[in-house]
Backbone bond lengths (Angstrom), bond angles and torsions (degrees), N, CA, C in turn:
res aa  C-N    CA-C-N  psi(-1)  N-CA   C-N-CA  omega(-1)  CA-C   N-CA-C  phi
1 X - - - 1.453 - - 1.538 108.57 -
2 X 1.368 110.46 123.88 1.567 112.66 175.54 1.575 112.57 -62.16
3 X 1.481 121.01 169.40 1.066 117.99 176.95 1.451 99.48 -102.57
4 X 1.984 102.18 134.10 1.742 106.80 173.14 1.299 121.47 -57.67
5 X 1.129 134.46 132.49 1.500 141.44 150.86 1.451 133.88 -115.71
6 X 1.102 115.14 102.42 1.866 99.34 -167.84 1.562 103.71 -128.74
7 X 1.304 100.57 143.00 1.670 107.76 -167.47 1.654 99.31 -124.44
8 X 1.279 118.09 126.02 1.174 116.67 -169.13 1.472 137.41 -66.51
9 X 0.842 119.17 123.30 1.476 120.42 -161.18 1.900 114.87 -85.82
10 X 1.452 112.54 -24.91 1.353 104.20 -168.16 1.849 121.58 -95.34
11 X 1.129 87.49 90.51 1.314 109.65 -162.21 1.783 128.89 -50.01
12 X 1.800 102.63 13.82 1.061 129.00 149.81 1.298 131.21 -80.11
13 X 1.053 106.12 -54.82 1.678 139.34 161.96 1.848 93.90 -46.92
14 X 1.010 127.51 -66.60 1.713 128.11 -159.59 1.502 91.66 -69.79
15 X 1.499 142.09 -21.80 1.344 149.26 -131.81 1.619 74.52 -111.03
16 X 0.948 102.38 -65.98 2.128 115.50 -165.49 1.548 87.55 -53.44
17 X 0.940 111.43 -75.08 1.463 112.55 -163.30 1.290 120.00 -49.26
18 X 1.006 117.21 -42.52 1.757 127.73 173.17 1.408 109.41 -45.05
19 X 1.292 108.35 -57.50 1.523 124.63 -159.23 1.489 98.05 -69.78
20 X 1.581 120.83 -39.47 1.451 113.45 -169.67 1.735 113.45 -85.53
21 X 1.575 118.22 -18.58 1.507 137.66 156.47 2.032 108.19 -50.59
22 X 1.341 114.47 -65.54 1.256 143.48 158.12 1.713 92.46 -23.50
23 X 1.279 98.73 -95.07 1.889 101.24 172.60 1.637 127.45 -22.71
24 X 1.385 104.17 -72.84 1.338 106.48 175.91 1.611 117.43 -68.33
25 X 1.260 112.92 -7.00 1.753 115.99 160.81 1.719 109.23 -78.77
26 X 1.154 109.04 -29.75 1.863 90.00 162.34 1.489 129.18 -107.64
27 X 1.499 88.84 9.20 1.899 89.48 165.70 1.239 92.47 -88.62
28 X 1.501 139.06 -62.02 1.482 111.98 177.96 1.289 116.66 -54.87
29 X 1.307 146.56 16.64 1.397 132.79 144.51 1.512 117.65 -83.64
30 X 1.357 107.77 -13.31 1.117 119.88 160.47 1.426 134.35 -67.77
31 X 1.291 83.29 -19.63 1.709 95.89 -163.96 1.569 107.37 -92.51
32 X 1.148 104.35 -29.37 1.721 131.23 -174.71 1.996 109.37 -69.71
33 X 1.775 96.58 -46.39 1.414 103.92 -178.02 1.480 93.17 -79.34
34 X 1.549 144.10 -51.96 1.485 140.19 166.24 1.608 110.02 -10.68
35 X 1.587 101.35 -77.18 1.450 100.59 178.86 1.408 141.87 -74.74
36 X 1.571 92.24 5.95 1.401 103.81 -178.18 1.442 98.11 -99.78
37 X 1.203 129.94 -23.33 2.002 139.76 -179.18 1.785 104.91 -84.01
38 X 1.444 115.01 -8.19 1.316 120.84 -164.31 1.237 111.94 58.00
39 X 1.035 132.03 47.66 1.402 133.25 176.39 1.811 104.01 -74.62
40 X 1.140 125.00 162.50 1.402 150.15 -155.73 1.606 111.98 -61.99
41 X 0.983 138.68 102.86 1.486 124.42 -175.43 1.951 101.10 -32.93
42 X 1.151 102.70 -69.47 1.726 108.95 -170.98 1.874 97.81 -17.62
43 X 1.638 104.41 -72.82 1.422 108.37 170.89 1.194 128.51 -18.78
44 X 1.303 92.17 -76.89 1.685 106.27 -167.76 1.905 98.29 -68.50
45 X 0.921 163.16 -44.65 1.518 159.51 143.87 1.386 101.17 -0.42
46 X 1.630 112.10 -76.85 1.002 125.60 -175.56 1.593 134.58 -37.14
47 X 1.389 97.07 -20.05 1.447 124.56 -163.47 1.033 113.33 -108.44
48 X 1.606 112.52 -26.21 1.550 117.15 178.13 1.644 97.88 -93.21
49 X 1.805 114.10 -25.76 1.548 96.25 178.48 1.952 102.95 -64.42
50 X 0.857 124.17 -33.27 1.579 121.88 -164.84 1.869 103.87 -57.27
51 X 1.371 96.75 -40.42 1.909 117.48 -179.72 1.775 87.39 -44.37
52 X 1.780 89.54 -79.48 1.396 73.92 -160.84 1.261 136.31 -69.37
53 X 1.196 115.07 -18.17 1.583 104.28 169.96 1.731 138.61 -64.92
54 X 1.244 82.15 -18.48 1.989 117.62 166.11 1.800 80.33 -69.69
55 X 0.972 112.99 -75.95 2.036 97.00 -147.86 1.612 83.07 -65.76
56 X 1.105 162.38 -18.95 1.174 139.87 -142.46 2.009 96.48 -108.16
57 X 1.111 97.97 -42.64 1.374 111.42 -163.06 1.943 94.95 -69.15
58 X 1.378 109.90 -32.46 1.435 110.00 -178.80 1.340 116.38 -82.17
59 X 1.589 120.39 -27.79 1.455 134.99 160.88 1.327 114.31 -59.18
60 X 1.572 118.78 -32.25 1.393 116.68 175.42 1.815 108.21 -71.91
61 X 0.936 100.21 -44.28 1.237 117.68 -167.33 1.437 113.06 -54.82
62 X 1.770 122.19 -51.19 0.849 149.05 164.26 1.835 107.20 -30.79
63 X 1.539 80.60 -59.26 1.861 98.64 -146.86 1.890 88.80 -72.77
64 X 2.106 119.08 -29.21 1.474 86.46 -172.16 1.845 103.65 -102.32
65 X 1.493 117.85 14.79 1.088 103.79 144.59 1.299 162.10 -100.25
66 X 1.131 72.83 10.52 2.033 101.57 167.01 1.319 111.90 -99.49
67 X 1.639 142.55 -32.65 1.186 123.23 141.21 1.518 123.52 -57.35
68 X 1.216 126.73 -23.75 1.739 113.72 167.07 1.590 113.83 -47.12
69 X 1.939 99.28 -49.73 1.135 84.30 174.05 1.471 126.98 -104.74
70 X 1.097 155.94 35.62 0.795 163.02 92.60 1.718 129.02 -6.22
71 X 1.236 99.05 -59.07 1.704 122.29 166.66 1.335 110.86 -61.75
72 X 0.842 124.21 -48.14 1.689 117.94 175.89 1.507 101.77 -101.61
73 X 1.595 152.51 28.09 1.121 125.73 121.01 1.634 134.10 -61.63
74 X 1.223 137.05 131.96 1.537 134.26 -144.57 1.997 77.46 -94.67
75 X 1.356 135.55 -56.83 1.138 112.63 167.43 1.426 156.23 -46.50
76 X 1.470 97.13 -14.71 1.775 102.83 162.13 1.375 126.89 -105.16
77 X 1.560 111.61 156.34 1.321 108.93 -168.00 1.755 99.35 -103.05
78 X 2.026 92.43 118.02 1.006 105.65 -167.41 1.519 116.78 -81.91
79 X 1.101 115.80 6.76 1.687 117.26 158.31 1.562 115.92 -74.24
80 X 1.344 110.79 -49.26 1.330 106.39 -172.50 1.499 99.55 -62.33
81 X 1.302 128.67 -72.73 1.494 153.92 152.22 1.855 84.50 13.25
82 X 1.510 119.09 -80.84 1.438 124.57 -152.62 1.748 86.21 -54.41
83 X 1.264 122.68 -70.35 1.470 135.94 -142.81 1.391 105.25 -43.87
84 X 1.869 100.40 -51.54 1.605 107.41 -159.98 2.248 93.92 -71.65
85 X 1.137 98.30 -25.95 1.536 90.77 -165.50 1.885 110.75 -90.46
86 X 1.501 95.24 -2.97 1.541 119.82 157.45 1.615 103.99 -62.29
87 X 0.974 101.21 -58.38 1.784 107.09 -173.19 1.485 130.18 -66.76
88 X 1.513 106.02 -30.44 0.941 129.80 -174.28 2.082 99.68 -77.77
89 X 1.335 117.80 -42.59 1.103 128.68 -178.97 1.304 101.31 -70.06
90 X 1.365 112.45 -38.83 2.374 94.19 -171.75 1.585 98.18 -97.77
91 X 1.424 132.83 -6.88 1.659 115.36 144.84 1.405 105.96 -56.27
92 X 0.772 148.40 -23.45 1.968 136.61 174.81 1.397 92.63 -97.60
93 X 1.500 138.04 45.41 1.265 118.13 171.18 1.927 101.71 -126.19
């Protein structure tokens, strides 16, 4: 059995995602100048919750639009396809 690899093709989807990766790369610059100004734990928390839900929400995003397509290519085998992108979804859990 080959090993799956799928690189996303819908170039809306890579557009969304970029931009919200992009985002949460300058709230952690945010987060960096926070603790470097001594700003407030409460603050700075707050700032790292926004991080992660930006990388998480774009990892989700990622992970169910590449099984969309995946699932409706007639050349891949959409069991393996589901399982590995099963796994890939409960490491972000």
């Amino acid at each position: 059995m080959t090993e799956l690899t799928h690189v996303l093709a819908d170039e809306a989807q890579l557009a969304a995602i970029t931009k919200r990766v992009k985002r949460a790369h300058g709230q952690m610059g945010a987060v960096v100048r926070m603790l470097e100004e001594g700003r407030s734990c409460e603050d700075i928390v707050m700032q790292m919750a926004a991080v992660a839900k930006a990388i998480n929400t774009a990892a989700f995003t990622l992970i169910s639009s590449s099984l969309k397509e995946c699932l409706t290519d007639p050349d891949v085998d959409s069991e393996q396809v589901s399982q590995k992108l099963q796994k890939l979804f409960l490491s972000l859990a």
